[in-house]
C-alpha positions in Angstrom: 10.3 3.9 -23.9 7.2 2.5 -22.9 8.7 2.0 -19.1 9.5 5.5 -18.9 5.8 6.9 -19.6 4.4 4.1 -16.9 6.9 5.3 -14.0 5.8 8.7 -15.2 2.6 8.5 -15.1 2.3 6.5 -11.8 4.3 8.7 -9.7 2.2 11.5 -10.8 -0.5 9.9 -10.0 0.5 9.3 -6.4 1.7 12.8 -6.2 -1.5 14.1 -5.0 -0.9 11.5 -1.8 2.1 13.1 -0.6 1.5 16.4 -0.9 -1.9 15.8 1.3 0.4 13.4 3.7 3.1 16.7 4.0 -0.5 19.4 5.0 -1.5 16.9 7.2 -4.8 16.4 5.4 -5.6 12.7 5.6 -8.1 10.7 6.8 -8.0 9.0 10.2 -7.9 5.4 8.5 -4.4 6.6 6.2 -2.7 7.9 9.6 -2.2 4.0 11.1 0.8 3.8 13.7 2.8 6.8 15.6 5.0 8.2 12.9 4.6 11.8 11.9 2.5 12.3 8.7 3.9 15.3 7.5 7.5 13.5 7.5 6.7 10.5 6.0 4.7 13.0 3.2 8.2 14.2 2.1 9.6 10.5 2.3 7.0 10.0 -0.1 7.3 13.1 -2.0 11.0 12.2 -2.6 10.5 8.2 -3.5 8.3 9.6 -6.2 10.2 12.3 -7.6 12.5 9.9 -8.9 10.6 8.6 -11.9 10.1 11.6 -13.5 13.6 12.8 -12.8 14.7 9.0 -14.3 12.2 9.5 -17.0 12.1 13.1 -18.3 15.3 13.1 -19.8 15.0 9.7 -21.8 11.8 10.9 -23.0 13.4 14.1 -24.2 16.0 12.3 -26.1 19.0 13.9 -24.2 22.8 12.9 -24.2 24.1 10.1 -22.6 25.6 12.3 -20.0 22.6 13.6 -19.0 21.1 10.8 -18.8 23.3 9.4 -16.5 23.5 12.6 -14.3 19.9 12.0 -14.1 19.5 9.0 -12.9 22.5 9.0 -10.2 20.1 12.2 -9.0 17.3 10.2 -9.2 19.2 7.2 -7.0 20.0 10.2 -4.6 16.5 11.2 -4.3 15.5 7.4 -3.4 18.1 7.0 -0.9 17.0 10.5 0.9 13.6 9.1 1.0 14.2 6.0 2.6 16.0 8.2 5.0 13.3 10.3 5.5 11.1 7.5 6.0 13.6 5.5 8.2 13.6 9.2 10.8 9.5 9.1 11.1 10.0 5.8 11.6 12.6 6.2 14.8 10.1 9.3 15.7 7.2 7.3 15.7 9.0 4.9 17.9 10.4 7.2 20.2 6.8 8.9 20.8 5.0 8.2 24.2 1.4 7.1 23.8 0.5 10.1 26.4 2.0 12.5 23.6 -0.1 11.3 20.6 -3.1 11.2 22.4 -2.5 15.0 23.6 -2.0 16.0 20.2 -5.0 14.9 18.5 -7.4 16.5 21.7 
């Protein structure tokens, strides 16, 4: 049980990081490499959405079935992050040097 309220707790605590990463409010020194911040923000976003999604329902004491629903959705929500991050990634890569030094002018 104990498991359950540290995942909790830590994804919510690095909630407030994503959803700055997805308004493209970070500092300079967060931005590193060419990747789009906004995109890896909802990589993020989803990566930590899994915990609570994991979590919630054990803590509430719901049904095995549940539970299990929950956590396949939960793996899902992983796997699309990684995604998510994997396509900034390819962006990032793709992106000309010229084009990410006309957008921040």
């Amino acid at each position: 049980m104990k498991w359950q309220w540290i995942g909790l707790v830590v994804s919510l605590t690095l909630l407030p990081l994503a959803v700055a990463m997805i308004v493209d409010r970070v500092p300079r020194l967060l931005r590193g490499g060419r990747a789009s911040v906004r995109l890896r923000g909802w990589g993020f976003l989803l990566i930590y959405a899994t915990a609570p999604v994991n979590a919630m329902p054990r803590l509430a004491g719901a049904s095995p079935d549940t539970t299990l629903a929950c956590t396949a959705a939960g793996g899902g929500l992983a796997v699309a992050g990684c995604l998510v991050l994997g396509l900034a990634a390819l962006r990032g890569a793709r992106r000309t040097p010229d084009t990410r030094s006309a957008r921040s002018a």
